[in-house]
Each structure stands twice: as C-alpha cells, then as structure tokens.
C-alpha positions as CSV (number, residue, x, y, z in Angstrom):
1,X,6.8,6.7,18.5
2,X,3.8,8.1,16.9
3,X,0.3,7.6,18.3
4,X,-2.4,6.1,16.3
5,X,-4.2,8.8,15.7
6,X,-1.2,11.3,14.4
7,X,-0.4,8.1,12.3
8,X,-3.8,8.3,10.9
9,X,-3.9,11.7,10.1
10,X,-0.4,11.4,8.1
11,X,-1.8,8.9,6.3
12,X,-5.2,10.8,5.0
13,X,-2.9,13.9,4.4
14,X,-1.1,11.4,1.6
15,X,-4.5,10.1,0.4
16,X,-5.8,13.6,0.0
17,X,-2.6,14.5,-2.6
18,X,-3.0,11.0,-4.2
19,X,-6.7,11.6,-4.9
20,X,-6.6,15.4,-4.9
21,X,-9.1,16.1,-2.3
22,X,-8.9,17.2,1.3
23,X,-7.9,14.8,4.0
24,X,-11.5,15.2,6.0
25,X,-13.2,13.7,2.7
26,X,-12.0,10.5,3.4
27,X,-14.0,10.5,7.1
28,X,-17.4,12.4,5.9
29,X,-20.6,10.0,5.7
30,X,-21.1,11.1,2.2
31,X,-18.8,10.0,-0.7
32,X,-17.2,12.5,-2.8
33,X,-16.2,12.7,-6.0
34,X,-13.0,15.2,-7.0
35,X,-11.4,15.7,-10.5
36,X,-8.1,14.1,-11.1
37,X,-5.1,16.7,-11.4
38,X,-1.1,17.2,-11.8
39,X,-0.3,16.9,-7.8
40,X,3.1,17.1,-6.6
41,X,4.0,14.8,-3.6
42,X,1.8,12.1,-4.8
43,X,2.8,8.1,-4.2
44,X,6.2,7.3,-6.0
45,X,4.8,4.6,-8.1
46,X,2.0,7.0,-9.1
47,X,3.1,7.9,-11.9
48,X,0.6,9.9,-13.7
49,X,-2.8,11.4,-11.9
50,X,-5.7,9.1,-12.0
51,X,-7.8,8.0,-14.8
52,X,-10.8,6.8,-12.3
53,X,-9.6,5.3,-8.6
54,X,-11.7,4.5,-5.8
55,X,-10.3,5.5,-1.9
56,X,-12.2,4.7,1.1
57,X,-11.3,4.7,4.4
58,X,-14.3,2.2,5.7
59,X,-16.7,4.9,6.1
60,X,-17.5,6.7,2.9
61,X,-15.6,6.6,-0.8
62,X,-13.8,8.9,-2.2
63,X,-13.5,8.9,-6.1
64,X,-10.3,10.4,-7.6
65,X,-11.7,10.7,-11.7
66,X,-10.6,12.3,-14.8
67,X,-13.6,14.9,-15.7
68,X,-15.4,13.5,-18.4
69,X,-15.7,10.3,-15.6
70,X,-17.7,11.9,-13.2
71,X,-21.3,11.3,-13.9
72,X,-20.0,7.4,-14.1
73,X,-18.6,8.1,-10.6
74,X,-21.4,10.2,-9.2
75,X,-23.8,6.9,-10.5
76,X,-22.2,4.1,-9.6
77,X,-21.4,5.8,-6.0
78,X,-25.2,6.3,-5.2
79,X,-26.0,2.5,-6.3
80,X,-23.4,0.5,-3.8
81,X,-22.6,1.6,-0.3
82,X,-18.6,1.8,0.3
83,X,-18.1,-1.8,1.2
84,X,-19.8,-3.4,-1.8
85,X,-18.1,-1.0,-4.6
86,X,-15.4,-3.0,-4.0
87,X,-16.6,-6.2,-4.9
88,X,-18.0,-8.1,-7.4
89,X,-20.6,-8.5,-9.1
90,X,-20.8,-4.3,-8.5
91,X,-17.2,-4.2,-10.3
92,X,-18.7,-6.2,-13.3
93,X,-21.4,-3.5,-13.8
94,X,-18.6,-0.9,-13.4
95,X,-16.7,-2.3,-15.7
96,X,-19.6,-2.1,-17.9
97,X,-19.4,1.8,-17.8
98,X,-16.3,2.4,-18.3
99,X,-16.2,0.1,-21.4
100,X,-17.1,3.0,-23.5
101,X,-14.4,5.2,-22.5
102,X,-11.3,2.4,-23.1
103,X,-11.3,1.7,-19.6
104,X,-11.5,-1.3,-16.7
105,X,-10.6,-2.1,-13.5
106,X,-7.2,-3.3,-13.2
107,X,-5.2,-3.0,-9.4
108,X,-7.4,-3.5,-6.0
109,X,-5.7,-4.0,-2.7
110,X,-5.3,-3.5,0.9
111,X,-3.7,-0.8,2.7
112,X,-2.2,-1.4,6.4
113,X,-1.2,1.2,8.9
114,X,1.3,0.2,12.4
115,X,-0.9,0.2,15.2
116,X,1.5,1.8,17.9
117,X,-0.3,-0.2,21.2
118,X,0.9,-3.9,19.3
119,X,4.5,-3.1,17.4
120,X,6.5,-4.9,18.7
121,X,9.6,-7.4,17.5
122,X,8.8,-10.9,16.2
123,X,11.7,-13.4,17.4
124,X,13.2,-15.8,14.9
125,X,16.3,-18.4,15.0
126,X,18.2,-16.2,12.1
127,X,20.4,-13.7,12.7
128,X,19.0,-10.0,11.8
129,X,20.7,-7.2,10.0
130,X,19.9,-3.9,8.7
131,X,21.0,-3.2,5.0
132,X,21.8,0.6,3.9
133,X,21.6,0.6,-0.2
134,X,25.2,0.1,-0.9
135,X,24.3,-2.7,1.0
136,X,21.5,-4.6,-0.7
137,X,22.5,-2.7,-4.2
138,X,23.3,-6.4,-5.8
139,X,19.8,-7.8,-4.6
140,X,17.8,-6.7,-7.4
141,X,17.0,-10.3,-8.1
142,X,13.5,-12.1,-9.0
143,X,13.5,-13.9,-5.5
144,X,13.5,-10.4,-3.6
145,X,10.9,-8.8,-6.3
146,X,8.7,-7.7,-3.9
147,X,11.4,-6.5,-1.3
148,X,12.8,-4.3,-3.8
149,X,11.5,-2.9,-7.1
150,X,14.4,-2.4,-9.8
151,X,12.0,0.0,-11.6
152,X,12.5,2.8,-8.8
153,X,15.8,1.3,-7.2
154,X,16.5,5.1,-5.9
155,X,13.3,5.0,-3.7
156,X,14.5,1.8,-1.7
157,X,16.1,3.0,1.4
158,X,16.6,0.5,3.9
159,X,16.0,-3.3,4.2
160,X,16.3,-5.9,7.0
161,X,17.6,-9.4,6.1
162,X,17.5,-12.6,8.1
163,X,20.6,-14.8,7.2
164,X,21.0,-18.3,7.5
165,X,25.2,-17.8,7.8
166,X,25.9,-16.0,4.9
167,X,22.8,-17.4,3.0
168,X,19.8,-14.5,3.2
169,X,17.0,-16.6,3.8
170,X,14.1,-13.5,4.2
171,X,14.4,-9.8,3.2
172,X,12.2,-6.9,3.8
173,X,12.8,-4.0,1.8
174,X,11.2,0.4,2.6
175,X,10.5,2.5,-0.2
176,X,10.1,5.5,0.1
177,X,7.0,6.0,-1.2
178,X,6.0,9.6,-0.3
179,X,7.9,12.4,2.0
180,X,6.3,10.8,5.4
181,X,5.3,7.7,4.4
182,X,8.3,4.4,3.4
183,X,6.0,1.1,2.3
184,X,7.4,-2.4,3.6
185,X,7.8,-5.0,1.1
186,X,8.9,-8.8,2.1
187,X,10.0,-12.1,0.7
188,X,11.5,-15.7,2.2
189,X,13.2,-18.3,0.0
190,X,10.8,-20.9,-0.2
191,X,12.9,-23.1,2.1
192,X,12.8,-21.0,4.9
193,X,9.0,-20.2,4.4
194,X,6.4,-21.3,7.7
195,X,9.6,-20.2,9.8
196,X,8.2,-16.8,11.2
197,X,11.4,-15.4,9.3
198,X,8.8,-12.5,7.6
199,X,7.0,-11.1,10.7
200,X,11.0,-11.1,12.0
201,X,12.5,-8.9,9.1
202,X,8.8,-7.1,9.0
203,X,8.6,-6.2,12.4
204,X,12.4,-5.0,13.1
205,X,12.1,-3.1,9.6
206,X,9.2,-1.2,10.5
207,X,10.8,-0.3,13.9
208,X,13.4,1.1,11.5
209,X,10.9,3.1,9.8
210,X,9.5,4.8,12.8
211,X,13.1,5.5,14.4
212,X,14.2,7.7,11.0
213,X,10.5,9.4,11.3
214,X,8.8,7.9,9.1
215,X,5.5,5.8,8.7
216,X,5.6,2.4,7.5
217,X,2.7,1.2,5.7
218,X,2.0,-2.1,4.0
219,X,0.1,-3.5,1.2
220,X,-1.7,-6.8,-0.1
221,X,-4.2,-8.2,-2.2
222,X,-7.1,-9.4,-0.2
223,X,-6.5,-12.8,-1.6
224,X,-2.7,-12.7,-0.4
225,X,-3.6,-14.5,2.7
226,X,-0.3,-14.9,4.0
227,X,0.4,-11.0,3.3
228,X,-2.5,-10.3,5.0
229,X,-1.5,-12.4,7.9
230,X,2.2,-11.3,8.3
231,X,0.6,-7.4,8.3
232,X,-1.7,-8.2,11.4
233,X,1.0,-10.4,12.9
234,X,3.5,-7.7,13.0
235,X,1.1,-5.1,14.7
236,X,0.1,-3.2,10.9
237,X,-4.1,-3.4,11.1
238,X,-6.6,-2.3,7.8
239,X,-6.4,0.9,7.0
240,X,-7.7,1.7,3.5
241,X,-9.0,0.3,0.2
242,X,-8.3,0.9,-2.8
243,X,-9.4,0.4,-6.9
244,X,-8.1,1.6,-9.7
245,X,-9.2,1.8,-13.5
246,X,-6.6,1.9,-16.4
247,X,-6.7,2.1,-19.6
248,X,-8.3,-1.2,-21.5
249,X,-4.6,-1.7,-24.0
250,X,-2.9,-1.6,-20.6
C-alpha cells in the first residue's frame, strides 16, 4: 500500500489541476492566488473551470479565480488567516463582494485522505460483497443517492454491499473521480443505521481502492457528523478544505 506521504503528494498533484496551480502552492506559508483555466484531468464532477474556489490544505489558501476576481481574492485573502476564510461571519462579507459580479458562495466541505498506519477492516454481522457495474447497474435508486450518482453512472466503478440475505442493507459506492484518485460514497437503509454496517462497506471498499492502485478519498460537510465520523472510523483523517462560489441564478 501506499505510504502517507506518497498518498499526499498524489493528492496535491490533483488539487494543483483542479485549481490550476502547482502542487507546492498548497504547502507554502503564503496564499496564492492563480487564474482559473480549461485544465484537462480535472475532478469528474468539475465540470467547468472555476468561477472563484477556495483550497487549502491547513497551512495557507490557495484561490482558484476567474480574472476579473482577483483583486476580490487578493483582499479578502489578506484580511482572514486560512482557517477563518472558511467560516462565517468572514463568508458573509465575502459574499458581499462578490454580489456585484452575480456571484455567492454555494458548496463548502471536507476532504479526507486514508491514513495507511490505521486502514484497516471494520467487522459487521452482514455478509460483504464486492459489486462490478453490471452488478450494481439497477441500483441507481434514491436510497443509494450518495453511493452512486446517476448523473455520471460511467465514473462508478466498484461498490461494496452489506446484505441482510438478499436484502442490501448498506452500500458504498467509488467513482472515479480523477486518473489516481476513486472518491467513496456510502448509504444504510435507515433500519440497519447505528449497526456499524458503513465503516464495514467503507473500510473493505477502500481496501478495494488501494488493491486496483488507486487512492480513495472521502467527502463531507462539516455538519455531516456521522460522515465525518464514519471517515475517521475507517482510518480516512482531514485532508483539505474546500469553498466554492457559483453563479447567484444557480
């Protein structure tokens, strides 16, 4: 398996194309500020460069912006240190300047990477089974919305079920996100919920990941408490930040 730091540096290499910087931006002491471009190899569900979208990596921020954004990013940057451009009321205020231009801050969450020294396979009383597509094809139901995504069915390439018989009671679902990268979505039918059934199909799935040489990442709001709690269970740790703006009609 990888090591932590080679999973690190695969995962600032994708943050560099997302945000169209280099990948030793993200660790300098200073923030940066790059313009926003047509990047191949960006995030799947990236559909279109970045309007204005705040990265940071704990240590600086880096600002991803469209070029008539940049003075807004260069300002708001040198009022808030990286950890409280993130929150509010600093959001309010840049919401505030970015009013003008049809924009507002609309997607913030959590990025988790597998920390190698405490992966490890979470037991449960369900039987386990890894799902090729052809496999989980049918699936594309509400109840496994965030296991699979129907918009970008051809990105999902493997999922881990826990069934109850023949009744799946918990699925986690890898998409695959970015050429070295597959992201781990989860879900459990509300009956089988407080079970431990999604660190079991969260764990083996991202054991999965790593054997087909790939990382798995993972992603939550910050509110999503029991996201957040299933990620740190199953040996993924805080990684990255992120905020992005969109257009206001959006």
């Amino acid at each position: 398996m990888l090591t932590n730091t080679e999973i690190l540096k695969i995962a600032l290499r994708q943050s560099a194309i997302d945000s169209c910087c280099a990948a030793e931006d993200f660790i300098k002491s200073e923030n940066v500020v790059a313009l926003s471009r047509e990047n191949a190899g960006r995030r799947a569900y990236l559909s279109e460069p970045y309007v204005f979208d705040l990265t940071s990596y704990g240590g600086n921020v880096v600002a991803c912006v469209r070029k008539d954004l940049q003075e807004v990013a260069f300002s708001y940057l040198a009022k808030y240190s990286a950890a409280h451009s993130f929150e509010t009321p600093a959001l309010h205020e840049l919401d505030a300047m970015l009013a003008p231009f049809g924009l507002k801050t609309k997607f913030q969450a959590e990025y988790f990477l597998p920390d190698a020294n405490a992966m490890r396979a979470q037991p449960c009383g369900l039987q386990l089974r890894v799902l090729q597509p052809a496999e989980f094809a049918n699936l594309y139901l509400p109840q496994w919305g965030n296991a699979l995504c129907a918009a970008r069915r051809e990105n999902d390439v493997l999922c881990v079920g826990a069934f109850d018989g023949e009744t799946l009671a918990a699925l986690a679902g890898a998409s695959a996100d970015c050429a070295a990268m597959w992201q781990i979505g989860v879900d459990v039918l509300p009956a089988y919920r407080r079970r431990g059934l999604a660190k079991a199909v969260t764990s083996r799935l991202a054991q999965e990941v790593f054997a087909r040489g790939r990382v798995p990442f993972y992603c939550a709001a910050w509110s999503n408490v029991p996201s957040v709690r299933n990620a740190v269970a199953c040996g993924f740790r805080p990684a990255w930040v992120q905020l992005t703006a969109k257009p206001t009609e959006k």
